[in-house]
C-alpha positions in Angstrom: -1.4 14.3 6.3 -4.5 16.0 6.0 -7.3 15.7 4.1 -10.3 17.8 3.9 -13.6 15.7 3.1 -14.3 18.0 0.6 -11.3 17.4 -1.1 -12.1 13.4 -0.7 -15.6 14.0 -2.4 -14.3 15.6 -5.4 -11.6 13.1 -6.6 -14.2 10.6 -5.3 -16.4 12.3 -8.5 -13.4 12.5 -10.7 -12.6 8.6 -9.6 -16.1 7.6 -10.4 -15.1 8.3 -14.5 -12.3 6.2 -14.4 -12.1 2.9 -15.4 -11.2 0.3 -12.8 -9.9 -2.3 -14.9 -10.1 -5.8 -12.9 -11.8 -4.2 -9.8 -14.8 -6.6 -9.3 -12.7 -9.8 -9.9 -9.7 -8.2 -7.4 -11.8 -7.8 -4.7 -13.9 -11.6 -5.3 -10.3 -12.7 -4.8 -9.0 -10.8 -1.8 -10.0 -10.6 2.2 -8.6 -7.0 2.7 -8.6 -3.5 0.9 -6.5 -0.7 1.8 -6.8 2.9 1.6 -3.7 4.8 1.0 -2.9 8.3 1.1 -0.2 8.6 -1.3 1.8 11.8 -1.4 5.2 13.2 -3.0 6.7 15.2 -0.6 9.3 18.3 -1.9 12.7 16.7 -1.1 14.0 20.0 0.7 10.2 19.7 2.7 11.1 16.1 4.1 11.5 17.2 7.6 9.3 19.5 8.1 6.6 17.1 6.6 7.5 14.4 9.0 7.3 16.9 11.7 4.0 18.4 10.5 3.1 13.8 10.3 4.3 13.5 14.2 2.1 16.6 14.9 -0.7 15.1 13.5 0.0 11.6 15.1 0.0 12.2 18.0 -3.2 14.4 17.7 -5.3 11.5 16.4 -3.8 9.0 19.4 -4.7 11.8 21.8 -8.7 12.1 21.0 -8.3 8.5 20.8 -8.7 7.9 17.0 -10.2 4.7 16.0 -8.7 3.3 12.8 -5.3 2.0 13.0 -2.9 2.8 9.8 0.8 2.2 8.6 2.5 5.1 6.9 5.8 3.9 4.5 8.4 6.2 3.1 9.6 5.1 -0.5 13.4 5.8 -2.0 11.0 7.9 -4.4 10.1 10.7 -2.1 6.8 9.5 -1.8 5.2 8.8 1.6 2.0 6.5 1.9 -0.3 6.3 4.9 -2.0 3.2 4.8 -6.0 2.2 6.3 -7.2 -1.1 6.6 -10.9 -1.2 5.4 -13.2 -3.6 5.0 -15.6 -1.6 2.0 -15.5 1.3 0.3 -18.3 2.5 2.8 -14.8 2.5 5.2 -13.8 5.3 3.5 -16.7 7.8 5.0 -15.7 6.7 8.6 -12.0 8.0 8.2 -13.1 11.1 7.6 -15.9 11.1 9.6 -13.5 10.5 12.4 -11.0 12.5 11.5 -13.6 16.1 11.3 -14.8 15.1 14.7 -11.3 15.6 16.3 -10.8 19.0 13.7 -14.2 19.8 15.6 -13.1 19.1 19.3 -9.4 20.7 18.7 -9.4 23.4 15.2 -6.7 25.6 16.4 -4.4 22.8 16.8 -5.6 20.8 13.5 -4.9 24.4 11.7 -1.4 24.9 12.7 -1.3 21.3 11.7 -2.7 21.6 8.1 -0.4 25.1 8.5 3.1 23.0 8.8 1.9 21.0 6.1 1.4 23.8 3.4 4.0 23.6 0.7 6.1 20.0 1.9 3.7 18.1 -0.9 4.0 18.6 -5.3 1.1 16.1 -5.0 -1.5 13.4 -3.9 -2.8 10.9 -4.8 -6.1 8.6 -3.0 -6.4 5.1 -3.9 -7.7 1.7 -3.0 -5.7 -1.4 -2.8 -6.7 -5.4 -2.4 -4.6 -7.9 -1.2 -4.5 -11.0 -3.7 -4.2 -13.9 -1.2 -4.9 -16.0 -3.7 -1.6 -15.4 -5.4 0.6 -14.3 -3.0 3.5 -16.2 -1.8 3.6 -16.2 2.1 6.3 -17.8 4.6 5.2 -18.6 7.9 8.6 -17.5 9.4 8.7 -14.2 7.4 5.3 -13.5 7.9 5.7 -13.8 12.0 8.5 -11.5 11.6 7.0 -8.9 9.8 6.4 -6.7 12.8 10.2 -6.8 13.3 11.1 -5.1 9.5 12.6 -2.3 8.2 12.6 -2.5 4.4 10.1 -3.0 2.0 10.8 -4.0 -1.8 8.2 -3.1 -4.5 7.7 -4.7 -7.6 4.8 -3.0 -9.3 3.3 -4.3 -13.0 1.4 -2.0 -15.0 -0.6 -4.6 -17.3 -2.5 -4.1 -21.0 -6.3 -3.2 -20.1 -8.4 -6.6 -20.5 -5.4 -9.1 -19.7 -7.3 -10.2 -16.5 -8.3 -13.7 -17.8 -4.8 -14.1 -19.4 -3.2 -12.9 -16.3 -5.4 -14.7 -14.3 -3.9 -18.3 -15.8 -0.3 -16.9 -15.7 -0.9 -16.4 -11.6 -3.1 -20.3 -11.7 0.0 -21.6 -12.8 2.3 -19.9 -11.1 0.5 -21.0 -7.9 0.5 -24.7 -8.8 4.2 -24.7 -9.8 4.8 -23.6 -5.7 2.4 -26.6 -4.6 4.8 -28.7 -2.7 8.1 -26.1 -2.7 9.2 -24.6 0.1 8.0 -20.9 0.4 11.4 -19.3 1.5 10.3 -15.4 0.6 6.8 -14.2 1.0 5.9 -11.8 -1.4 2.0 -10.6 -1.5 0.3 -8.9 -4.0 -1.8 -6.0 -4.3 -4.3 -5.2 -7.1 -5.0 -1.4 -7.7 -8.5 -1.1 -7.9 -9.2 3.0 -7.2 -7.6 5.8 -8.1 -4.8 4.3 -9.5 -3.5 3.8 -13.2 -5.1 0.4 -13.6 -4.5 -2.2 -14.1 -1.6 -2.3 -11.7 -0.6 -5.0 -9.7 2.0 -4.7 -6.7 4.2 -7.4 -5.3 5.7 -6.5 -2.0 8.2 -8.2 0.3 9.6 -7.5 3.4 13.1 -8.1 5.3 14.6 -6.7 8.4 17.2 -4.7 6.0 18.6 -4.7 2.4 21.2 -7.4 3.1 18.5 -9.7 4.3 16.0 -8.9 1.6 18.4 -9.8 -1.5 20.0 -12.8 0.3 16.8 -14.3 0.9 15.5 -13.5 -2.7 19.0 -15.4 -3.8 17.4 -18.4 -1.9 14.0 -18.3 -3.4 15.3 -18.3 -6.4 17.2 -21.4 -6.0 13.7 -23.2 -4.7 11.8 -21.2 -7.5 14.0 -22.8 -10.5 13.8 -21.8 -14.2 10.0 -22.5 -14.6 9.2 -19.5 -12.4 11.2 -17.4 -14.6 9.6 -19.0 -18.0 6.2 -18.4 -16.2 6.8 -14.7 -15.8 8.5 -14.2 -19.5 4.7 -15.4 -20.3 3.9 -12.5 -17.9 6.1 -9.6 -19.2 4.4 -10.1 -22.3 1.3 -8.2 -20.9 3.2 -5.2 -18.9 3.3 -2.0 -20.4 5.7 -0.7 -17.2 7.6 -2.3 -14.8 8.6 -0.2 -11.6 10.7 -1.3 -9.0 11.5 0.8 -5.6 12.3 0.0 -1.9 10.7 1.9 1.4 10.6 1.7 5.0 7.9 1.8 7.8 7.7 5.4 9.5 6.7 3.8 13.4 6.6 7.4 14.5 3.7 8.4 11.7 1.8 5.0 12.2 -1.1 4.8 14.8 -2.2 1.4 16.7 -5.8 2.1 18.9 -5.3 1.4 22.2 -7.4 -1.9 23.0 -10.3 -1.0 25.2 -10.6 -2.4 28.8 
């Protein structure tokens, strides 16, 4: 991945005319945004992107970069780099960072941005925020998270100004699970930049595919029919439903070393 900040400005001006359907009410409701670089990478290009990603890994852990991010690889050909932020004001640090190592090492950042040329059709930046609220989280599933290697998306594209519909569709949801065992946790993600809003994105995770759909098989025995008469109240506001699967890429994902 790399990203010029003058690239970041201008779809920051393009951004700025689109309607974020939701976005002030998504983020009252969440305690984390993500940034996520989202690109499709040329199928024949997939390994010398990832070479071009390792490149530019290891450049950031070596000048000691100090945002941490998670970078997923989809069954779609698309490959997301992930950044935790707490505002959108997060957004100018990234980058911030990121031209003070281009400063400190440019030849190596341009044979970087040079293995990258022609491995992408297209990017995409957008801002995420985690619903707590409505997510459905296991404590057991949630401690293993770390350990997983598969990643199941089910992403919602909604009619614009559904929130307050939505919003007591999710209510109920969320009181039908008070007092059920939570046996798959699945959290959701509200698109609330740069993407084609309103979108919604329920995410769960598993150690592999096996794992994943038998412990769906046992949700659903704990969820019962009302869950599925709550979501047919649901599917009445999608436009698009999209489902796909993807797995963590550990060798394009970055952890800061703690200090001393």
């Amino acid at each position: 991945m790399k990203i010029r900040i003058s690239w970041v400005l201008a779809a920051c001006l393009v951004l700025s005319f689109i309607p974020l359907a939701g976005k002030t009410q998504a983020q009252e409701k969440t305690s984390q945004l993500f940034f996520v670089y989202d690109a499709v990478v040329k199928p024949s290009m997939k390994a010398q992107y990832f070479e071009a990603g390792k490149k530019f890994t290891a450049l950031l852990a070596k000048h000691e970069f100090p945002i941490a991010f998670n970078t997923y690889w989809t069954d779609d050909n698309h490959v997301m780099w992930r950044f935790p932020i707490e505002s959108f004001a997060d957004l100018d640090k990234i980058f911030e960072e990121m031209n003070k190592i281009e400063a400190k090492a440019p030849d190596e950042m341009k044979s970087i941005e040079d293995a990258y040329t022609g491995t992408t059709e297209s990017y995409r930046l957008c801002v995420y925020a985690l619903d707590l609220k409505h997510s459905l989280i296991d404590e057991v599933t949630a401690a293993e998270a770390a350990e997983d290697n598969y990643i199941f998306f089910d992403i919602y594209y909604f009619d614009p100004d559904k929130e307050a519909e939505l919003q007591k569709i999710f209510d109920e949801m969320i009181a039908l699970f008070k007092g059920k065992d939570i046996v798959q946790s699945w959290y959701f993600y509200w698109g609330v930049m740069g993407t084609d809003n309103p979108v919604l994105v329920s995410a769960a995770t598993a150690k592999n595919a096996t794992a994943f759909y038998e412990e769906n098989a046992a949700a659903w025995k704990v969820w019962g029919q009302e869950v599925s008469k709550i979501r047919q109240k649901m599917m009445k506001y999608v436009i698009k439903e999209e489902k796909k699967t993807a797995s963590p890429v550990r060798d394009l994902s970055y952890i800061p070393k703690k200090s001393e």
